[in-house]
C-alpha positions as CSV (number, residue, x, y, z in Angstrom):
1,X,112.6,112.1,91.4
2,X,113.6,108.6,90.7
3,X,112.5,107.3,87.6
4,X,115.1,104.4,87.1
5,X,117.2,101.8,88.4
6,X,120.4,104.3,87.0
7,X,118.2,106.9,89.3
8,X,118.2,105.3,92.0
9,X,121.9,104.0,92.2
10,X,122.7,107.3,91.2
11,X,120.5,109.0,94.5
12,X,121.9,106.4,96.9
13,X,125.3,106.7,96.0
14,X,125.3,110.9,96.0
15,X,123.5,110.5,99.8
16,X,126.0,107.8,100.6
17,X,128.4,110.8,99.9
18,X,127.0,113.6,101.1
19,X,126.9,111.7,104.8
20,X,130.3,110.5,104.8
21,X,129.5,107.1,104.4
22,X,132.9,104.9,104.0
23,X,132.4,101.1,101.7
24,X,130.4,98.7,103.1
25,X,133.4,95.9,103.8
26,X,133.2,93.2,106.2
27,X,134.4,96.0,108.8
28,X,131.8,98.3,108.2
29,X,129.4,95.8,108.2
30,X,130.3,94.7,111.7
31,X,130.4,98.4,112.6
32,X,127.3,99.1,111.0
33,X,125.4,96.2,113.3
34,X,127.3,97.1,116.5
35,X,126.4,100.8,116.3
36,X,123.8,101.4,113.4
37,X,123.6,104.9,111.7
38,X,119.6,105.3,111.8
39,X,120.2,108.6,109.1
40,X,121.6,106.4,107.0
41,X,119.2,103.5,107.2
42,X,115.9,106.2,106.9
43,X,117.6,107.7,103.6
44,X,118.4,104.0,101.9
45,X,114.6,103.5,103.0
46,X,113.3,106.4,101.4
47,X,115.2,106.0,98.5
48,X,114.2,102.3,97.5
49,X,110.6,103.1,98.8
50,X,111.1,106.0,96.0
51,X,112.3,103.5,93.8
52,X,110.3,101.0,94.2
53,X,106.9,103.6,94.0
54,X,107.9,105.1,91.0
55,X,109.1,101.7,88.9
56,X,107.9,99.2,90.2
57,X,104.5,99.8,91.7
58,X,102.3,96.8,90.0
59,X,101.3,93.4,90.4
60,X,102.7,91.3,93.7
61,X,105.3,93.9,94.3
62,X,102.3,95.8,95.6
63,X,103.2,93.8,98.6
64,X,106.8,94.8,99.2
65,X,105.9,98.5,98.7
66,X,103.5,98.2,101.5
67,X,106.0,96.5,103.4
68,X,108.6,99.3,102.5
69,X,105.7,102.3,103.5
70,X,105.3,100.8,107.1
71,X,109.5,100.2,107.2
72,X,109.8,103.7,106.1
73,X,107.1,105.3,108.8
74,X,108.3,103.5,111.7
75,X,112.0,104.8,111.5
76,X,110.5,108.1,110.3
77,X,108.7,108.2,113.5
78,X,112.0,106.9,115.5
79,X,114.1,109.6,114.3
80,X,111.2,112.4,114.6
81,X,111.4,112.9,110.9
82,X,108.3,113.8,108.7
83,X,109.5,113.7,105.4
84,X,107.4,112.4,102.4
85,X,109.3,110.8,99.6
86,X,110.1,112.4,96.3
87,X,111.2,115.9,97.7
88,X,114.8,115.2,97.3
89,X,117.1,115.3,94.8
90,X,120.1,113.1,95.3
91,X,123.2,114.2,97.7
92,X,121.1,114.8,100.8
93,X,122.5,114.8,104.0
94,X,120.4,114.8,107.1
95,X,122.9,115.9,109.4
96,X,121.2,115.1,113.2
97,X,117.9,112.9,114.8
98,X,115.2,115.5,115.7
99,X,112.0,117.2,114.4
100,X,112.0,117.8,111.0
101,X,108.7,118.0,108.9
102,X,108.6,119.0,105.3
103,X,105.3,119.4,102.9
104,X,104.8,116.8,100.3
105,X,104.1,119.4,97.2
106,X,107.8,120.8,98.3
107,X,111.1,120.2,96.0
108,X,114.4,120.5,97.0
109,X,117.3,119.8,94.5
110,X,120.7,118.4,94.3
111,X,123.0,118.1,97.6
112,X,121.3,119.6,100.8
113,X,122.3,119.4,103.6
114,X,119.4,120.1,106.5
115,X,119.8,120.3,110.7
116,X,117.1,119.2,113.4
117,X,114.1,121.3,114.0
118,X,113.5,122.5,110.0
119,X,110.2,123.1,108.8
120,X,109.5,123.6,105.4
121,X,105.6,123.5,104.2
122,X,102.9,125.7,102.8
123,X,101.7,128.6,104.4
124,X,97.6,128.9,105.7
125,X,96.2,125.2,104.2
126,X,97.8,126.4,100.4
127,X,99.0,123.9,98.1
128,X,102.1,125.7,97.2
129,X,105.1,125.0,98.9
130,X,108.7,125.8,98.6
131,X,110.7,125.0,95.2
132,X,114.2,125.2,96.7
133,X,117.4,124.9,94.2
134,X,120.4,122.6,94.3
135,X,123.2,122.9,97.0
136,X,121.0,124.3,100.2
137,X,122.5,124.1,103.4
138,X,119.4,124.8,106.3
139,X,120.4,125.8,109.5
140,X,118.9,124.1,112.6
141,X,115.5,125.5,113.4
142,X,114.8,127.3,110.0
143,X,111.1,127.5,108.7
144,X,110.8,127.9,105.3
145,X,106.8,127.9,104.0
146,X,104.5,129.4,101.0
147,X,104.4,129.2,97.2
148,X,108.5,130.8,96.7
149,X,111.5,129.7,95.2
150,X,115.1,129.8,96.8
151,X,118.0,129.8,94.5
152,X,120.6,127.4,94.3
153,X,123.8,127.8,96.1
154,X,122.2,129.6,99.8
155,X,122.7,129.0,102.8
156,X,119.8,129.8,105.6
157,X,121.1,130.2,108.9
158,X,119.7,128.9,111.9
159,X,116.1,129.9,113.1
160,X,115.4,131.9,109.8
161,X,112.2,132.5,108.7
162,X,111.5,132.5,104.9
163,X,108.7,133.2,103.7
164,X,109.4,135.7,99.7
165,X,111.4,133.9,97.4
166,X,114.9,134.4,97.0
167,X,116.2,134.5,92.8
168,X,119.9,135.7,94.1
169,X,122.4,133.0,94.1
170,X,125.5,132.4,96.4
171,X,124.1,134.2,99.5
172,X,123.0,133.9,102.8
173,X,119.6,134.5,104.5
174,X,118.7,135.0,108.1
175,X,116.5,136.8,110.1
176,X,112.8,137.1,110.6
177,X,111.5,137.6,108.3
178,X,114.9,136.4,106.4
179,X,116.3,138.4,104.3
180,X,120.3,138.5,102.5
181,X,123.0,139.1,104.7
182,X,126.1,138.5,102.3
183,X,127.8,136.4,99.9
184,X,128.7,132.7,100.8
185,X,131.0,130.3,99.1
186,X,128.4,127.1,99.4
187,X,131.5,124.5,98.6
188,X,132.5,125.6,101.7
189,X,129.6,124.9,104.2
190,X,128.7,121.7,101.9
191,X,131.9,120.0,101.2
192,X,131.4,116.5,99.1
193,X,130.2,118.8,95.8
C-alpha cells in the first residue's frame, strides 16, 4: 500500500517495468498520443489515486481525489477492469483489456503479472478474500476466491480454480479444483524481477 511520495515513485516506476514501458522522451510522448496504451494509463491512475487517498486526502485536495475516483472508474469501465485500489503491491503488469474483477479485502504482493478474464474475490458474501504472495503470474480465466493464502513464487494456469490455500512455494496450480502440478522457475514466466 502506498504510504509515501518514495511509495509511490517506487510503485510507478516497478509497473512502468513490469509492462515494458520504455522513457518517456519527446518520441515516446508522440507515440504515446498517436497510439495510447490504456494499461498503462489505468495503472498510473490507480497508483496516484492510491497516492493521493492514502497522503493526501484533506482539505481542498478533497476535490482532486474526486476528480481522480471518477478518472479512475471511467477507464476502469473502458478496459472492463474492476479493480479497487490498494490490492497491489508494486511491479504489476496487467497484460491484456478484458474482464477482470478482484475483491477489495484481497492483497496481492510484489510483481504480478495477471491475463483477461481473472476473478479473484470472496466466496458466498464472506469478508475474507485471497492474501496472494509476491511474484504471481495468473493465467487467463483463473478464479481464485475464499479466506486462503497462495505462496509467493506460483504460477496458476489458465481457467484454474482455487479455492484451499497453497503454503508451497515455486509451483504451479491448475485444475478444478486446482491443485500442484510441478515445480516452476517464476523468473522465467515473469521476466523484469
Amino acid at each position: 500500500m502506498i504510504s509515501s511520495k518514495a511509495d509511490y515513485i517506487d510503485h510507478i516506476n516497478q509497473d512502468k517495468k513490469a509492462l515494458g514501458i520504455k522513457s518517456n522522451g519527446i518520441g515516446g510522448k508522440i507515440m504515446d498520443y498517436l497510439s495510447p496504451n490504456y494499461i498503462w494509463k489505468f495503472q498510473k491512475t490507480m497508483r496516484k489515486l492510491e497516492y493521493y487517498s492514502n497522503c493526501k486526502n484533506k482539505g481542498v485536495t478533497k476535490l482532486y481525489v474526486a476528480y481522480l475516483k471518477y478518472k479512475f472508474k471511467k477507464i476502469s469501465v473502458k478496459l472492463g477492469f474492476s479493480i479497487p485500489i490498494n490490492v497491489f503491491g508494486p511491479g504489476l503488469s496487467i497484460v491484456h483489456y478484458g474482464t477482470i474483477v478482484i475483491n477489495r479485502n484481497t492483497k496481492i504482493g510484489r510483481n504480478c503479472r495477471m491475463h483477461a478474464c481473472v476473478n479473484i474475490g470472496a466466496s458466498g458474501g464472506e469478508k475474507g478474500a485471497p492474501q496472494i504472495g509476491d511474484n504471481v503470474y495468473i493465467a487467463p480465466g483463473a478464479k481464485i476466491y475464499g479466506d486462503i493464502k497462495i505462496a509467493s513464487n506460483i504460477a496458476i494456469g489458465a481457467n484454474a480454480v482455487v479455492n484451499k490455500s497453497c503454503e508451497q512455494e515455486n509451483v504451479a496450480l491448475a485444475g478444478v479444483p486446482a491443485k500442484p502440478i510441478g515445480n516452476v522457475d517464476i523468473k522465467k514466466i515473469i521476466k523484469h524481477i
